[in-house]
N, C-alpha and C positions, 0 to 999 in steps of 0.2 A: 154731540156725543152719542155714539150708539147703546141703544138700550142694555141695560143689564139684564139677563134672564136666570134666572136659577137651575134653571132644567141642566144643566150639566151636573150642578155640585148636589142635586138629587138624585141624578139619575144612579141606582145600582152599581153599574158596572164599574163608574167614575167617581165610588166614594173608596177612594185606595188605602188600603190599610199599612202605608208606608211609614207612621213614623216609628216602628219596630227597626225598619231600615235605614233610618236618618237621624237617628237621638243621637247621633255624635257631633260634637260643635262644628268639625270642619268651618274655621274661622276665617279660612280662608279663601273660601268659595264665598262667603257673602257678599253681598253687592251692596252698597249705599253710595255709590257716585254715580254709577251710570241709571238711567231712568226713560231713557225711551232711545228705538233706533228707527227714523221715520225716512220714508224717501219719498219724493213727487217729481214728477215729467219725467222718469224713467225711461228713457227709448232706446234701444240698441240694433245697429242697424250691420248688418252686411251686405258687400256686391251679391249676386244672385250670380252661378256660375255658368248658367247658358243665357242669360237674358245680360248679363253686363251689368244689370241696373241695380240702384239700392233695394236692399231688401229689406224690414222692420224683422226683426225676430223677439221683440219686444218691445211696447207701444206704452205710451204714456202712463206705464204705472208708477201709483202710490199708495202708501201705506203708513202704520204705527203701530211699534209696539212697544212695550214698555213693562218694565222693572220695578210694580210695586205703584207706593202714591209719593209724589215729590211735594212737602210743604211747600216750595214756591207756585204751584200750580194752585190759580183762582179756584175757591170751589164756591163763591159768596151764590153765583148765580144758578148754581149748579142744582136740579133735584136730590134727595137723598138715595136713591137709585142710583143718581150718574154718580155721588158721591162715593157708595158703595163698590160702584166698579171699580173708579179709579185707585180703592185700596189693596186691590186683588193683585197680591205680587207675583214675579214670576210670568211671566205669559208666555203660552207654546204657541206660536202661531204655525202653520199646516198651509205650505205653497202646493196646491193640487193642480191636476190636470192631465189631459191624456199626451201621449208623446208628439215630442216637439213644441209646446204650448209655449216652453218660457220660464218650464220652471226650473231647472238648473241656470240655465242663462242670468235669471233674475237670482237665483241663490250668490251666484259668482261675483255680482255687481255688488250685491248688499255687502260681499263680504271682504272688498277691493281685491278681486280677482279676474281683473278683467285683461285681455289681450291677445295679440293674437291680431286678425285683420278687420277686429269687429272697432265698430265706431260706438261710443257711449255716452249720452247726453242724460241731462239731471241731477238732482243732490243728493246723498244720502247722507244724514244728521245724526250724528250722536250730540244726546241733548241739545240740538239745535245747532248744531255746530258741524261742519267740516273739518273733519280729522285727518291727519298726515299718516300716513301710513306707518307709519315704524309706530306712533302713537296707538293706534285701530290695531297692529298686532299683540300691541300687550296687554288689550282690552279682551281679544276675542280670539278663537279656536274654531277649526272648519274639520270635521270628520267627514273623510272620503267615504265615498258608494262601498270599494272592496277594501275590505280590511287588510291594511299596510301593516301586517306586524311580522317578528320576525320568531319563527315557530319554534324554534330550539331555547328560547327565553323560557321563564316561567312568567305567569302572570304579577305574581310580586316584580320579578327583577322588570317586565316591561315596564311598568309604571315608576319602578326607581330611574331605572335609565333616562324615562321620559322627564321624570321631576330633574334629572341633573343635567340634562341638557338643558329647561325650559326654563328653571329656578335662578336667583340671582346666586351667587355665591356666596352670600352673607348666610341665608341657610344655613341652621345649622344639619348635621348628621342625623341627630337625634328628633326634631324638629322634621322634618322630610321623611322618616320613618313615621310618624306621628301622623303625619298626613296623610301618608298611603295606609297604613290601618285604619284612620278613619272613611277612606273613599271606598278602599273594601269593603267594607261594612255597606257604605252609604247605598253601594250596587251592588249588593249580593253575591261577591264573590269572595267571600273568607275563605269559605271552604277550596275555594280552587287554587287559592294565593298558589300553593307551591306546584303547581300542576304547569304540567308545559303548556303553551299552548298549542302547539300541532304542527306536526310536521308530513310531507307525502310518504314519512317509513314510518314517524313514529305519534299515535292518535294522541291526541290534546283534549281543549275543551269544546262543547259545541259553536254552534252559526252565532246561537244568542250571545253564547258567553263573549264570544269573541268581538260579537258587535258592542256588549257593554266596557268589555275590557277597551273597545278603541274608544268608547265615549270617556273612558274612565281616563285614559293618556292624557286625551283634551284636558279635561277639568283639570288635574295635578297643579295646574300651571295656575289655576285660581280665577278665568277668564270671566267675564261680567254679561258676554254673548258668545253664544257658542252656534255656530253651524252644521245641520248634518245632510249630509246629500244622502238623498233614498234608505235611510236608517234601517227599514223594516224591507227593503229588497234580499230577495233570497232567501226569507224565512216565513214561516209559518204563522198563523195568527197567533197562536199561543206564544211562539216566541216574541213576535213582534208586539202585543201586548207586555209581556215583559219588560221587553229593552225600554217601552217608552213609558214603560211606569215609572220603573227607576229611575228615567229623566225627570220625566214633571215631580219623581217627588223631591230629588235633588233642586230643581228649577224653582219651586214653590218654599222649599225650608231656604233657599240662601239666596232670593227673588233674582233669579238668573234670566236672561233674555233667550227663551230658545225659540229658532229658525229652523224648519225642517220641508224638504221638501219630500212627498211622498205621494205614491203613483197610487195606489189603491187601498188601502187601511182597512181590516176588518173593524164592524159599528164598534166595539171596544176600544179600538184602538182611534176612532176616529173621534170618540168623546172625548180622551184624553186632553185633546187638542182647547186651548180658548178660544181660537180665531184661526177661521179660513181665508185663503187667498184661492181662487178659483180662475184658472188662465184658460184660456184656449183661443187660437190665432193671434196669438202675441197679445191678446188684450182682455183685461177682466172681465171676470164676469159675476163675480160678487166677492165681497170682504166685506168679514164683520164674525162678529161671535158663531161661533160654529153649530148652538142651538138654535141662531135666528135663521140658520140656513132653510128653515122648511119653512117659516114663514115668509121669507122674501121670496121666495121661485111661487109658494102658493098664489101668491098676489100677481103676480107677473102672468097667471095660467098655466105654471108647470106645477101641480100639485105634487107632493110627494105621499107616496104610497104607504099604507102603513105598513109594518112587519118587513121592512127592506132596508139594507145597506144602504146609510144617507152616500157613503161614500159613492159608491157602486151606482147609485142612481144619480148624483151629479156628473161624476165622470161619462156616463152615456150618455146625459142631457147635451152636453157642451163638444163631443166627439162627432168628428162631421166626415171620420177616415173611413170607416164601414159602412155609413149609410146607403140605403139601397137606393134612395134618391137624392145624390148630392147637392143637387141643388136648393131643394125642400132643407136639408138640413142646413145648409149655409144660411139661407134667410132666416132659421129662425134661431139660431149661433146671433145673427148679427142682432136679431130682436133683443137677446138676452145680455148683451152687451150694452146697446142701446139703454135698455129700461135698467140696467145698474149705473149708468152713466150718468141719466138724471134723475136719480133716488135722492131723496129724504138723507140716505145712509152714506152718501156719496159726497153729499153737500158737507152731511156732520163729520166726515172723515177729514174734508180739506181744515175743516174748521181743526179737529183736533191736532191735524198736522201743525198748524200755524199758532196751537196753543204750544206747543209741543218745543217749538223754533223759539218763543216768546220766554218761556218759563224758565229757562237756563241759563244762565249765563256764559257756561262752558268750560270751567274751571274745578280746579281740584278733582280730572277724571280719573289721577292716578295717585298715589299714596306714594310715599317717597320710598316704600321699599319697594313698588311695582316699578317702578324708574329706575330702577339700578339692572343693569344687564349681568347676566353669568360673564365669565371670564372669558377670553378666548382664547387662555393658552390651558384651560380646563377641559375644553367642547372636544379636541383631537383624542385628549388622555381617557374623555369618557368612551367616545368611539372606538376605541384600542380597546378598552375591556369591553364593550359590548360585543363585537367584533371577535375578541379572544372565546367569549365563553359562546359563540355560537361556531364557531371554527373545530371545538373541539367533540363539540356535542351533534352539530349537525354532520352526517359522513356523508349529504350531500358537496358541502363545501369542501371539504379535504381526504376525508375518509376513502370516497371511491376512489379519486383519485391517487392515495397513495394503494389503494390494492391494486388499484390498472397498472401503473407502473412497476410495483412488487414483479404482478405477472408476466410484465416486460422483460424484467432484466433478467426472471428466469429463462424465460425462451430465448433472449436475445443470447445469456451466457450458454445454455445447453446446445442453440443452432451452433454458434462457433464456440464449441467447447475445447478449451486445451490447445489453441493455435500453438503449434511452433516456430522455431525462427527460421524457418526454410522460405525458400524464394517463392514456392505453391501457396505460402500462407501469406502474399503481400496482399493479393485483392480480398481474400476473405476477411483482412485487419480493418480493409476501404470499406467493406461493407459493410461489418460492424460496427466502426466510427461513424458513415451516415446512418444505418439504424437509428443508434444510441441518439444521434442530434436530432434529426428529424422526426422520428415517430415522440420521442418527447415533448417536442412543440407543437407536434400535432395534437397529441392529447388532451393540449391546454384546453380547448372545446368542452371539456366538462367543467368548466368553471363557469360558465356560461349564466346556467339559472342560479346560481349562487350570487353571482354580481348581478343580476336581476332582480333579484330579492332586496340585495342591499341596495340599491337605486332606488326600487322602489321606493321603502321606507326614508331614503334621502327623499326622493319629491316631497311628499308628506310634511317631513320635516324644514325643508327649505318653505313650502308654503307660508308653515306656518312661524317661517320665523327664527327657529333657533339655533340654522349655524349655513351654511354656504359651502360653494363647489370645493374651497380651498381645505376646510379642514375637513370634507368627506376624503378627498381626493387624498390627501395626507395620512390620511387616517387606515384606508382601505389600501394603498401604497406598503405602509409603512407591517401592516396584520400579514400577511401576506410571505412576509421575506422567510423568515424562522421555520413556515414552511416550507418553501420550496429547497430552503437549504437543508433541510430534516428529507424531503423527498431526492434531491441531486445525490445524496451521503448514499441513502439507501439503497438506490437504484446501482449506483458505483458500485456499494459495495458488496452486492451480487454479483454483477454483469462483469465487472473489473476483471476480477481475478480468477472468473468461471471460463474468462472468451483468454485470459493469460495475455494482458496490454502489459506497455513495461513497465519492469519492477521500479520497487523505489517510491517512497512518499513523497516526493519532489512531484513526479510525474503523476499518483494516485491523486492528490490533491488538485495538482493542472485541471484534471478532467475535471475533477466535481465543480472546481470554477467556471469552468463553461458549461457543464450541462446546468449550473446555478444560473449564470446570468442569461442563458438558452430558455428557462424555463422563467425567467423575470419578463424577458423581452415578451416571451410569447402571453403570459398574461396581461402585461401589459398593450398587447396589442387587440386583446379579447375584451380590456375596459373599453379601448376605444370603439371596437366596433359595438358592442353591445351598449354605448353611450348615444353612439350613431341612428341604431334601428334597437331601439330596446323592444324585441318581439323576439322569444326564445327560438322558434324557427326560423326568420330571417336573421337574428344573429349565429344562430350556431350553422348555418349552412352559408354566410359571407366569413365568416372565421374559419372555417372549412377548406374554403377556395383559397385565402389568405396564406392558412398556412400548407397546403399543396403546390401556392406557388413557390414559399419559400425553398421546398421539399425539390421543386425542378432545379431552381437557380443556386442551388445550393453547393454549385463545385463536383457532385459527382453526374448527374443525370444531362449533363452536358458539358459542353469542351471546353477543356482545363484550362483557365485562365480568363473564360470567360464570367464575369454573374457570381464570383462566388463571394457565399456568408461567411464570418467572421468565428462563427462554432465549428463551423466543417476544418475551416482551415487550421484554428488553433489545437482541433484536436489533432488532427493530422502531421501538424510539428512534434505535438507532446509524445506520439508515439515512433514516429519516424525519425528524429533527428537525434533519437538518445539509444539505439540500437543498429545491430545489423545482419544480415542474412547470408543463409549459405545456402551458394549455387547446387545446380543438378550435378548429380557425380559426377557429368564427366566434365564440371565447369563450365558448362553455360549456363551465362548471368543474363537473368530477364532485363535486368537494367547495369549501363555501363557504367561502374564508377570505377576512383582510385584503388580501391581494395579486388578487385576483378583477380587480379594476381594470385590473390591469396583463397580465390574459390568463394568469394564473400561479395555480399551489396554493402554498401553504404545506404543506409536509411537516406540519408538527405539526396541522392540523385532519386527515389520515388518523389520527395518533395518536389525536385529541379522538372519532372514531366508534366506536374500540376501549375508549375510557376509561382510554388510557393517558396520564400525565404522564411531562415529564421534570424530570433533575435526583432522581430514584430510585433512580438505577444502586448507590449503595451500598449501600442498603438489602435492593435484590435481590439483590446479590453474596451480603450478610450471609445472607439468607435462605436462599440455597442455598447456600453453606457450612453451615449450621445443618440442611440435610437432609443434604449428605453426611457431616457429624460422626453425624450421627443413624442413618442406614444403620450406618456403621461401629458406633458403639458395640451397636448392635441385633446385627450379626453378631458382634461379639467378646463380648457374652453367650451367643448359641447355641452357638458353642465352647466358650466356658468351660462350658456346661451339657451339652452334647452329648458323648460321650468313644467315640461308634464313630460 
């Protein structure tokens, strides 16, 4: 067992004045099942991409850590020191090291997130036991590097969302409200509850808030180990101090198991921590309480200096990418590896892993209310309102788009303003019918980072657990419609009767149906591609091309009868086949029909040069419904297949 040292719960910095911030019972954050999360022979290996061969990117590591003192765990032999330790609840352990070492890699194992082409040998143990995954999810919470939130929420309503996704439905209302004022409290953010948290128009709260409010999503759920990748990236010491007070003082009042890997830690922030894990070239280089760290490098001949960032000086000890002599620095990487290897601290570590394995018996991890799953015909109806209140609040999502359009269909109505029913106004009717179809599916491209955003927060949430491709897909499907048919209405009902299509609500309505399901399809094709290459530039520039191609094939930009879409065509019946035109004064008809006689076109022979029939319209509807069923199902496979 490794020494107990006090210099942490002495030191100034690390005596936190947090239970002003945690006097609330939060009963449900406590922890009394789970008790240690340990792993040995950790190896994680991948091909090498020019060399063909295996690659380690992570080498026989092991560890422990642990939630408090378990009565089954022997203390008969134990000093009163080791006994001391083992009652220290809560433990934050600190995955350090400089880039590439292993500490995400090794974050992702501990926290069964592994996949992909990498190969993974080893165990890791709750209370001694191998846990199935769907079990390990509803034990533990993994907070991403960048914060997956969605900026038009307030931070109350994030964490409601979050509890009613994550929460069994036995919950009650009142109860789940209970819990989220206590976890405000518990993180410092009462004051912001109603505060949005930010959006690119409209300012929120800061880096730190935001990173407390993602720890805070996590927790809601009540988790027993929680994960955070790079917690303290992209902020400042002071913030980062912060965020990780909050945790340890949540971690310590309700003995949580927290995992965190982090790249550089101002000395504040690096005291926080109980236990370091120190990687570099896929392999330790030391682990054990994070005050013993200057004693063990001292011993070894790397003293550490006084008045200096312990952080800051391990991470250069063990970083062998800047060296001015790489080779000097690799042999003495491998010394420091070596002399942890066969430490005193190394020996005691196997030991306590194997105490660790022994003491458990591995039962009773969950509580019969953490066993019961939310509903799953709840998960779609919460995503519909979450969904709804950011659709109307963010004008990324809908807002611009219904002004771009607004300003469409003034220009499209004032370019052909007032067409008459003269034979001179047949091609300007063509041209405004493809206008109206094509630049509206074009425009679908600004939906772009808005399904971005919501993706994102799907991965997040599919990690961790709380609902899958089907009822995002369903969900995001289903938010969607009410607009585009609020936008189709609108746009018609400018452009309509400004450019003078024919009369008649028979025929008004036709078109808003196609420019409706015109504008389904084309979103619907913007899920898929932005499902495909979720990167705002390469999707909005392959959705771009997408729909330009539609834009060529579309029945007028090439020869009638070739390629065409199902919007060009049916609006082209709706307006040709319920009307008819009068010839040049002296009776020539641009087009020969039965009425020619009487100085008049018949609508339908402009049909008969395109090769279109009427009395098709349902067949076309069919047809393009049967594409945008098809988009759809085509994206909800890439999610279901995609999982980052």
């Amino acid at each position: 067992m490794m020494e107990k040292t006090p210099t942490l719960r002495e030191d100034p910095s690390s005596q936190l004045d947090l239970e002003a911030n945690v006097d609330t019972t939060n009963a449900h954050l406590s922890n009394t099942t789970i008790h240690s999360l340990a792993w040995r022979s950790v190896t994680v290996t991948v091909k090498h991409r020019q060399l063909k061969q295996p690659l380690d990117i992570l080498s026989e590591s092991q560890g422990c850590v642990r939630a408090g003192w378990s009565p089954q765990m022997p203390t008969s032999s134990r000093s009163p020191s080791e006994q001391a330790d083992m009652f220290d609840p809560g433990e934050m352990l600190a995955i350090m090291g400089p880039s590439g070492s292993g500490k995400t890699t090794l974050l992702n194992v501990l926290a069964q997130r592994t996949g992909g082409a990498q190969t993974t040998q080893g165990e890791v143990l709750v209370n001694g036991h191998n846990l199935p995954w769907s079990t390990f999810r509803r034990i533990s919470s993994y907070v991403e590097q960048e914060d997956a939130l969605i900026g038009s929420l307030t931070v109350r309503e994030t964490l409601d969302f979050s509890a009613r996704l994550s929460l069994p439905s036995s919950v009650k209302a009142s109860e789940r409200m209970a819990r989220i004022d206590e976890l405000l409290t518990s993180m410092g953010l009462s004051r912001q509850a109603s505060t949005l948290v930010g959006t690119p128009i409209r300012k929120g709260i800061s880096g730190g808030q935001k990173r407390r409010v993602s720890v805070a999503s996590q927790l809601i759920a009540g988790p027993k180990i929680l994960f955070l990748d790079e917690p303290t990236s992209g902020l400042d010491s002071a913030a980062s101090h912060e965020v990780m007070s909050f945790v340890r003082g949540v971690a310590k009042k309700h003995n949580l198991i927290i995992i965190a890997s982090v790249h550089q830690p101002s000395t504040s922030t690096f005291l926080l921590f109980d236990r370091l894990l120190l990687l570099s070239g896929s392999k330790t280089c030391y682990y054990g309480p994070t005050a013993s760290a200057k004693a063990h490098f001292d011993s070894i001949s790397h003293p550490m200096p006084p008045q200096i960032n312990p952080a800051e000086f391990l991470i250069d000890l063990v970083n062998v990418d800047f060296s001015t002599n790489r080779d000097e620095a690799e042999r003495r990487l491998e010394t420091i590896q070596d002399a942890w290897a066969n430490s005193d601290a190394a020996v005691s570590l196997a030991s306590e892993i194997e105490v660790s394995v022994r003491a458990h018996d591995g039962k009773e991890m969950l509580s019969p209310g953490e066993m019961t799953a939310n509903s799953k015909m709840l998960i779609p109806v919460t995503l519909l309102h979450r969904s709804l209140i950011k659709s109307y609040r963010d004008v990324v999502a809908y807002g611009i788009r219904i002004a771009m359009y607004t300003g469409l269909a003034i220009m499209m109505g004032t370019v052909w303003l007032r067409l008459d029913t003269t034979q001179e106004s047949i091609q300007p009717f063509i041209n405004a019918i493809f206008f109206g179809s094509a630049f509206m599916s074009f425009m679908a491209v600004a939906y772009v980072p808005a399904f971005l955003e919501d993706r994102a927060m799907y991965v997040k949430e599919r990690a961790n657990g709380l609902y899958g491709a089907t009822a995002f897909t369903v969900a995001n499907f289903l938010i969607g419609l009410p607009y585009l048919f609020f936008i189709a209405l609108l746009f018609s009902t400018l452009a309509y009767f400004l450019s003078n299509f024919a009369p008649g609500a028979t025929a008004f309505f036709t078109w808003v149906m196609w420019l409706f399901l015109d504008l389904v399809a084309a979103e619907s094709l913007v899920v898929l591609i932005s499902s495909l290459f979720p990167n705002f530039v390469l999707a909005l520039a392959i959705t771009a091309f997408a729909n330009g191609l539609w834009m060529c094939v579309g029945g007028f930009l090439v020869e009638p009868g070739l390629l065409n879409t199902y919007v060009f065509q049916g609006m082209m019946v709706n307006e040709f086949s319920r009307r008819t035109y009068t010839c040049a004064a002296d009776c020539r008809c641009m087009y020969s029909s039965a009425l020619e006689g009487a100085c008049r076109i018949d609508g339908k022979a402009v049909l008969e040069v395109y090769g279109y029939g009427t009395g098709r319209t349902g067949r076309w509807v069919g047809i393009l419904l049967g594409i945008v069923v098809g988009y759809r199902l085509l994206g909800w496979a890439v999610l279901w297949v995609r999982r980052t």
